[in-house]
C-alpha positions as CSV (number, residue, x, y, z in Angstrom):
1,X,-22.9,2.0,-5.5
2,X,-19.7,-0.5,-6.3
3,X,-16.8,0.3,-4.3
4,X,-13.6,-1.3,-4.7
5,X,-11.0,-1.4,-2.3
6,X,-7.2,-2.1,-3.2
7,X,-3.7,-1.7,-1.9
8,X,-0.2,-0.7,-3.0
9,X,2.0,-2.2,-1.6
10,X,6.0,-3.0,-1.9
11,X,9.2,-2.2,-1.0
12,X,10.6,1.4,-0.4
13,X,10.9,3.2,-4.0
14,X,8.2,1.6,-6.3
15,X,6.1,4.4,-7.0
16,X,3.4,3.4,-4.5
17,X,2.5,7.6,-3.7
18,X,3.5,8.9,-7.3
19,X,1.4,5.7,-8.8
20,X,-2.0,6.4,-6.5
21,X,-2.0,9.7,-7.4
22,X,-1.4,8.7,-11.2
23,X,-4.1,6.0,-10.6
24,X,-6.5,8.6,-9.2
25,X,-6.4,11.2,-12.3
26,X,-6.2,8.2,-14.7
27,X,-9.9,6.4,-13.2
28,X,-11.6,9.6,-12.7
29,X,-10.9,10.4,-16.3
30,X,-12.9,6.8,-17.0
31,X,-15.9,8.1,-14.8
32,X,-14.9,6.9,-11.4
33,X,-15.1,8.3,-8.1
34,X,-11.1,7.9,-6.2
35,X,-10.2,8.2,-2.8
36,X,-7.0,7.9,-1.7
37,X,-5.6,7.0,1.5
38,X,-2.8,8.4,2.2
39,X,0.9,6.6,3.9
40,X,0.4,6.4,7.6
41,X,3.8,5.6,7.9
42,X,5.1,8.5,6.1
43,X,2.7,10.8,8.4
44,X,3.8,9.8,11.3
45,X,7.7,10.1,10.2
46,X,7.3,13.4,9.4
47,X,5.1,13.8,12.2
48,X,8.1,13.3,14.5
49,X,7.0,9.4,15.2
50,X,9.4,7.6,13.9
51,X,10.0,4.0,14.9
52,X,14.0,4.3,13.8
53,X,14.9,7.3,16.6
54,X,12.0,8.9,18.4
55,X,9.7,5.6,19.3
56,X,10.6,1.9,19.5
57,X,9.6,0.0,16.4
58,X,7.4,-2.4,18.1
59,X,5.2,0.5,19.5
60,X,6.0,2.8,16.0
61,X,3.8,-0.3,14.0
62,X,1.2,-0.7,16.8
63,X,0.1,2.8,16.3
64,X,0.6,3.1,13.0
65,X,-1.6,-0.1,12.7
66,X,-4.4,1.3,14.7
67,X,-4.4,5.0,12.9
68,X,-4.6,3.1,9.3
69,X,-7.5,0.8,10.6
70,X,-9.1,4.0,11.9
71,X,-8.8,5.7,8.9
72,X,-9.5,3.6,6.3
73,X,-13.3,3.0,8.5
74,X,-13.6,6.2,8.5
75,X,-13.4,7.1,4.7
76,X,-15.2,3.9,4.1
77,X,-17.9,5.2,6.4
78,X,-18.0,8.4,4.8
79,X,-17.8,6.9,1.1
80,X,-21.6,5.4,1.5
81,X,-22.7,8.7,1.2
82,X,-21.4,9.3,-2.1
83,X,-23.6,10.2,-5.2
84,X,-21.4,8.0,-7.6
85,X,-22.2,4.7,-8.7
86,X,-18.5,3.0,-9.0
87,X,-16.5,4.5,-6.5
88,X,-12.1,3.4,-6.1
89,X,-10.7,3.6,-2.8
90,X,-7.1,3.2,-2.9
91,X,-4.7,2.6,-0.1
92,X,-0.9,3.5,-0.1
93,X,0.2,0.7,1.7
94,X,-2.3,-1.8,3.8
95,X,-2.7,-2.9,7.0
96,X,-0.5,-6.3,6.8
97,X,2.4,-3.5,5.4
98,X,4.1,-3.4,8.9
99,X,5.1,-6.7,8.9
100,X,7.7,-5.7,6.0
101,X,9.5,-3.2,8.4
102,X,9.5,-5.4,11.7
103,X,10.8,-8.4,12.6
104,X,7.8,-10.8,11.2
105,X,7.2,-12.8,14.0
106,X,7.0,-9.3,16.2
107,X,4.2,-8.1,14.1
108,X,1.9,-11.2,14.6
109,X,2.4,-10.5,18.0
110,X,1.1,-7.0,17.3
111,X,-1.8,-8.2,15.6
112,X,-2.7,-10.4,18.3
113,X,-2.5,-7.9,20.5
114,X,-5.8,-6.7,18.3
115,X,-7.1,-10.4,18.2
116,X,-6.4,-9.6,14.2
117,X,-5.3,-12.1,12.0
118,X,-3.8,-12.2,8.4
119,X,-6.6,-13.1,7.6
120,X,-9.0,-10.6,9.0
121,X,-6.7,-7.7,7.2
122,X,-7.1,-9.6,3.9
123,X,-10.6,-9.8,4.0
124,X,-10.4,-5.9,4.3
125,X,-9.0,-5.5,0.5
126,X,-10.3,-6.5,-2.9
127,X,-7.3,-6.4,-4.4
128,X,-3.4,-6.3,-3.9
129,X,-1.0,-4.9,-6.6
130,X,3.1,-4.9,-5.6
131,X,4.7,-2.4,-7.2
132,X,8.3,-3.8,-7.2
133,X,10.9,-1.6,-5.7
134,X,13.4,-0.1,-7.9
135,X,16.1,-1.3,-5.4
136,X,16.0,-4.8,-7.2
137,X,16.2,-4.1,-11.0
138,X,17.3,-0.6,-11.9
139,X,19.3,0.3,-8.4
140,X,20.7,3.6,-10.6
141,X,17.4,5.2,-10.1
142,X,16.8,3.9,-6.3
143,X,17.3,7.6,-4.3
144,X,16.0,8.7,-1.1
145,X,16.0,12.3,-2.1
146,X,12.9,12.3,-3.5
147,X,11.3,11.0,0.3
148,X,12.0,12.4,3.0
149,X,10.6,9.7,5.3
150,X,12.9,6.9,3.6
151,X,16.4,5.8,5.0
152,X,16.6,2.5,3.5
153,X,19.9,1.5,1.7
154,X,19.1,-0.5,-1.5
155,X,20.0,-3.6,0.4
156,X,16.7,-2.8,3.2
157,X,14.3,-1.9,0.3
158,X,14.9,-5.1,-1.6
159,X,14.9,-7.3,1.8
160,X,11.5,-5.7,2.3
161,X,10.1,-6.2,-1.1
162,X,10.9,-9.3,-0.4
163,X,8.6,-9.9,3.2
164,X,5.9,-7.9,1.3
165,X,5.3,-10.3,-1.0
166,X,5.5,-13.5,1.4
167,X,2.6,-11.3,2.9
168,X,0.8,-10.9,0.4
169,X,1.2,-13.5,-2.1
170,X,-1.8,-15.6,-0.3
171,X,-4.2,-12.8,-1.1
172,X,-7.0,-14.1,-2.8
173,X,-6.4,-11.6,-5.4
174,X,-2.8,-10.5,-5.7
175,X,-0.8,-9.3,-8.7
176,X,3.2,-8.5,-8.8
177,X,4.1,-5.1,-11.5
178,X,7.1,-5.3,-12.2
179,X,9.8,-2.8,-12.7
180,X,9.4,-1.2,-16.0
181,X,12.2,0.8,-18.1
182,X,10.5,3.9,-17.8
183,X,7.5,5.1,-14.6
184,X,5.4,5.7,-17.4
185,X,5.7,2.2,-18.5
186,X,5.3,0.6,-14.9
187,X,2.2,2.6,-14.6
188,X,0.3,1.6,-18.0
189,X,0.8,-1.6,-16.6
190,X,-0.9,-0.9,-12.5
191,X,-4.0,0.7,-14.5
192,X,-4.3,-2.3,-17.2
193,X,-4.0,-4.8,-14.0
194,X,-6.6,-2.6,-12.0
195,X,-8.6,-2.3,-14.8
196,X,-8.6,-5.6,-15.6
197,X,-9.9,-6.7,-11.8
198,X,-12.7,-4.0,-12.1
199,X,-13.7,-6.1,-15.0
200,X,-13.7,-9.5,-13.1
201,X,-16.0,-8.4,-10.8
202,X,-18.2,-6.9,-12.7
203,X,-18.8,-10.3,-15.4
C-alpha cells in the first residue's frame, strides 16, 4: 500500500473543510482510497472548548495539539489494514496549525512542553497545500455565517494566513493556492497540485 499524508492548511475562510470533502469525492473517483481528518479545532468549539471564552488559549492549543496527534495515529494505525493499494489521508488543518492562533513564541513553548519540534510535526506530512483565505483578495465573500466556530474579523483571518505560511513555508514540500474567482476554480487548482505530488513520488 502507498499512503500519502497532506495538510490544509490557512487562514480562516479558504475552503479547507468544503475543499477536503471536494478532494475526497474527486480522488476516490480516480481509484483512491480517502480518509479525512476532520478540524479538531472546530470540534472542540462546538464542543464547548473554546480557547476565546470557556478555556485559556494556551491550554485550548495544548489539548487541541494532543487530540490531533492522537488522532491522526490512530487512523494511521487503522489505515494499514486497508485492502487498497494507494490510499490519501487528508488533514483539515495540521499539527503546526496552532501556532497561527496563539502568540507564536507561546506555541513553541507548547511544543516543548511535548519535547516536539517544528520539525518533528513536519516530518509527519508529505505534503502542505495553503489554501489562501478569502479575507485577503475577495473580502466580499469572507462571512462567518457559513461556520459556526469562526469569529475572526477579516483583519484576524488575513493576520493568520499570514503566521501559517511563515509556518509552513520551510516544509520540504509546500505549495500556496491561491484565491481563485470562483471555489470551483480554486479547487481545480488543490487537485491539479495534489495530483501533481502523487506523481512526484511515484517517478
Amino acid at each position: 500500500m502507498h499512503l500519502t499524508k497532506i495538510v490544509l492548511t490557512g487562514g480562516p475562510g479558504g475552503g479547507k473543510t468544503e475543499a477536503a470533502s471536494e478532494m475526497k469525492k474527486r480522488f476516490e473517483d480516480k481509484g483512491f482510497h480517502v480518509i479525512v481528518a476532520p478540524e479538531t479545532a472546530t470540534e472542540l468549539i462546538l464542543a464547548g472548548l473554546d480557547g476565546r471564552t470557556s478555556l485559556d488559549n494556551s491550554d485550548f492549543q495544548d489539548l487541541q495539539l494532543q487530540i490531533q496527534l492522537f488522532r491522526e495515529d490512530q487512523y494511521l494505525e487503522a489505515a494499514k489494514h486497508l485492502k487498497w493499494e494507494n490510499v490519501l489521508f487528508i488533514c483539515d488543518r495540521g499539527a503546526l496549525d496552532g501556532r497561527g492562533f496563539i502568540d507564536p513564541s507561546k506555541f513553541e513553548r507548547i511544543l516543548k512542553g511535548h519535547n516536539l519540534t517544528k520539525e518533528d510535526l513536519y516530518k509527519r506530512y508529505d505534503a502542505i497545500f495553503q489554501l489562501e483565505t478569502a479575507a485577503k483578495t475577495a473580502r466580499d465573500s469572507y462571512t462567518l455565517s457559513n461556520n459556526a466556530a469562526r469569529a475572526e474579523n477579516k483583519e484576524q483571518a488575513a493576520a493568520e494566513d499570514d503566521i501559517l505560511y511563515e509556518t509552513w513555508k520551510d516544509h520540504p514540500y509546500y505549495r500556496f493556492i491561491p484565491a481563485s474567482k470562483t471555489i470551483a476554480e480554486k479547487f481545480e487548482a488543490l487537485e491539479k497540485a495534489i495530483q501533481k505530488f502523487i506523481d512526484s513520488q511515484n517517478q
